[in-house]
C-alpha positions as CSV (number, residue, x, y, z in Angstrom):
1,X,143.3,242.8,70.5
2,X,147.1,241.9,69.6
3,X,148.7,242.6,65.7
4,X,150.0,240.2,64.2
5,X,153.5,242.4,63.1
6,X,156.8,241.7,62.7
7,X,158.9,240.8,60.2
8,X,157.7,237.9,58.1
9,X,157.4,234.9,59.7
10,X,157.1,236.3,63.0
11,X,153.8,237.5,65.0
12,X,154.2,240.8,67.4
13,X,155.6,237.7,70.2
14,X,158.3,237.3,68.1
15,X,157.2,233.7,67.7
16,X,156.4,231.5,64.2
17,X,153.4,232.6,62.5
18,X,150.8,230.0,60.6
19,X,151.6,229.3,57.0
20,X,148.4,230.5,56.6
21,X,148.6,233.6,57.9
22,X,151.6,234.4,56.5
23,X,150.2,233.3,52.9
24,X,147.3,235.7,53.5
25,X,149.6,238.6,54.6
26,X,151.8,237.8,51.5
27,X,148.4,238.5,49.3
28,X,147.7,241.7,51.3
29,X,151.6,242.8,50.5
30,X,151.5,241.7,46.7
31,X,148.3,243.8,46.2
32,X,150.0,246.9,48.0
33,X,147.7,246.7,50.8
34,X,148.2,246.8,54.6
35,X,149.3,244.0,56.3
36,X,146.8,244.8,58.9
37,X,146.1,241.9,60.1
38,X,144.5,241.8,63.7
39,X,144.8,238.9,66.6
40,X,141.0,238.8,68.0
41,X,141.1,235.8,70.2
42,X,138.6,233.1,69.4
43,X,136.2,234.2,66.4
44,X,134.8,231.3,64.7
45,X,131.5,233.0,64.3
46,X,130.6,236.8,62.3
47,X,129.2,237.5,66.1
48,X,132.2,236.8,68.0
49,X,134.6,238.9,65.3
50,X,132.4,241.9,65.0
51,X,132.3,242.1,68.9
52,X,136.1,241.6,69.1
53,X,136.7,244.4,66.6
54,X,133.4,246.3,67.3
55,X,131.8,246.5,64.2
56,X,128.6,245.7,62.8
57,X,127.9,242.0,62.2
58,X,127.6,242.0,58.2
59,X,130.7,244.4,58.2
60,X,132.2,241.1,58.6
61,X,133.4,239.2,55.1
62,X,132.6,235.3,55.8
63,X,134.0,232.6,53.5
64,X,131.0,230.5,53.0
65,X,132.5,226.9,50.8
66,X,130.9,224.7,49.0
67,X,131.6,221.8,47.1
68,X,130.0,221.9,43.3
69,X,128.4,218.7,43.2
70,X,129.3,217.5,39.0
71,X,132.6,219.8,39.2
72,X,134.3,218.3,42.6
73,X,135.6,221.7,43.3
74,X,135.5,224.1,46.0
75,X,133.3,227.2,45.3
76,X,133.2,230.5,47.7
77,X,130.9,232.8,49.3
78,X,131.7,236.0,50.5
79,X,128.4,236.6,52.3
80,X,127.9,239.6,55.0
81,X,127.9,238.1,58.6
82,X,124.4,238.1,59.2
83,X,123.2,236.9,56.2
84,X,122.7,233.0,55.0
85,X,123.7,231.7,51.5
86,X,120.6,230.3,49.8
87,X,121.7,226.9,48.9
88,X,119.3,227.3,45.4
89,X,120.2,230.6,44.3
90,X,124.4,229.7,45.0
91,X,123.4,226.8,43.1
92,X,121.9,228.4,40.3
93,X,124.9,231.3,39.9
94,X,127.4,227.9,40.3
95,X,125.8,226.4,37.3
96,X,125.9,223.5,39.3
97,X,124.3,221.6,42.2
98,X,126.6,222.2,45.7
99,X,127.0,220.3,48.2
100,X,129.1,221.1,51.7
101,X,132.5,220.9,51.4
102,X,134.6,219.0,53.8
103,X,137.6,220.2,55.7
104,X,140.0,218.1,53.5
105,X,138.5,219.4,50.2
106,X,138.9,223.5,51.7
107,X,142.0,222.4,53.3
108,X,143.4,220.8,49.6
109,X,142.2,223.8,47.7
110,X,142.1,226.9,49.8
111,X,145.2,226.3,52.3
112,X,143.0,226.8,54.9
113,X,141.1,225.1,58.1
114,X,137.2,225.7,58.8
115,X,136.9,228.8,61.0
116,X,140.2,230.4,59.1
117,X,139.4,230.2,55.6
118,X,140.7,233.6,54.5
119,X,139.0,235.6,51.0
120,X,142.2,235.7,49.5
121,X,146.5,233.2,49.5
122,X,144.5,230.4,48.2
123,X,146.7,227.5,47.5
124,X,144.8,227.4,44.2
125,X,142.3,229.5,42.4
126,X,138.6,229.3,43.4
127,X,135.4,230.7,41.8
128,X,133.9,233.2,44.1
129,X,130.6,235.1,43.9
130,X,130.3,238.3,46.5
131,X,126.8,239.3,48.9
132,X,126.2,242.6,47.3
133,X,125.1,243.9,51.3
134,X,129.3,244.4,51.8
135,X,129.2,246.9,49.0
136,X,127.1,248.8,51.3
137,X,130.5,249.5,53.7
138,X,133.5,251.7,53.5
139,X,135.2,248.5,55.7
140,X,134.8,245.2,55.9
141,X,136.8,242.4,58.3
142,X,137.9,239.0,56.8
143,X,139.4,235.9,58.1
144,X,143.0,235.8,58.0
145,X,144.0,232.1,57.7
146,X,143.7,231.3,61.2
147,X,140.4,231.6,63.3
148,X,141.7,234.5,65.7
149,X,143.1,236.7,63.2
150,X,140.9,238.9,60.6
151,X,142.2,241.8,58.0
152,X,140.7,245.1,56.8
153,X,139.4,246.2,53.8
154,X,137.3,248.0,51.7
155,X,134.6,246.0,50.2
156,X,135.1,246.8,46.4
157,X,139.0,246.0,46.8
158,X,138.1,242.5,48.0
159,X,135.8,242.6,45.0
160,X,138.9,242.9,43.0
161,X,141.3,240.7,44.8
162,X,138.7,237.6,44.7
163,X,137.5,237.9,41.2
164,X,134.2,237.6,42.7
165,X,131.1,238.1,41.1
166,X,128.6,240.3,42.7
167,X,125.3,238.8,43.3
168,X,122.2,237.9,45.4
169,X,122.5,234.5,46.8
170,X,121.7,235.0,50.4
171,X,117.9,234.1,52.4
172,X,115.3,236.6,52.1
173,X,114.8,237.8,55.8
């Protein structure tokens, strides 16, 4: 697993970094965090990034979007990796119907691509609601703009960055 270091701009290859990933490690820096962000290879799923870090599954931080059906807007999730928003009960904290958001409507408001869409360097602000189950870590692992490159941090500071609101909105297993 590579870092993602350098000055900004420039990955540990000395080579141009995404906009999104430097937008996300730009938020990190602002808040007076880390920068850690971490090249993983492929991990479009919560099962493929907690084996390329090795951690537990719902130690990793997914962005879950949807699209509020009367609003038109983008609306997060930051569910644990192995656990599944419950369209009703996201509905019912959203105030609003949701529907699934396409890859132009993340793309427009978040910055970012499916598979990539990173908790925090939105392009604009989004309303976000947090799976209480990451509370239950000292660490958690988030997308960093791109799908191969994720970020530490402790739960409660993501809590913080986002503006989320902790809640249940996830499947009873």
């Amino acid at each position: 697993m590579g870092l993602a270091r350098g000055y900004p701009g420039e990955n540990s290859l000395g080579t141009e970094m995404s906009k999104s990933l430097t937008r996300v490690r730009t938020a990190l820096q602002a808040a007076g965090l880390s920068d850690d962000i971490r090249e993983v290879g492929t991990a479009r799923t919560a099962v493929d990034a907690a084996a390329a870090i090795g951690c537990a599954v719902d130690q990793i931080a997914k962005s879950i979007i949807f699209c509020g059906s009367s609003s038109g807007t983008a609306l997060l999730f930051l569910t644990a990796g192995g656990n599944i928003v419950d369209a009703d009960k996201a509905s019912a904290l959203a105030g609003e119907a949701l529907g699934k958001a396409d890859a132009a409507l993340i793309r427009a408001q978040t910055g970012f691509a499916i598979g990539g869409v990173a908790p925090i360097g939105h392009l604009t602000p989004i309303k976000a609601w947090l799976d209480t189950r990451l509370l239950d870590f000292e660490q958690v692992w988030a997308a960093a703009g791109t799908p191969r490159h994720v970020f530490p941090l402790n739960p409660r500071v993501l809590h913080d960055l986002t503006g989320a609101i902790s809640a249940d909105f996830v499947r009873e297993t």
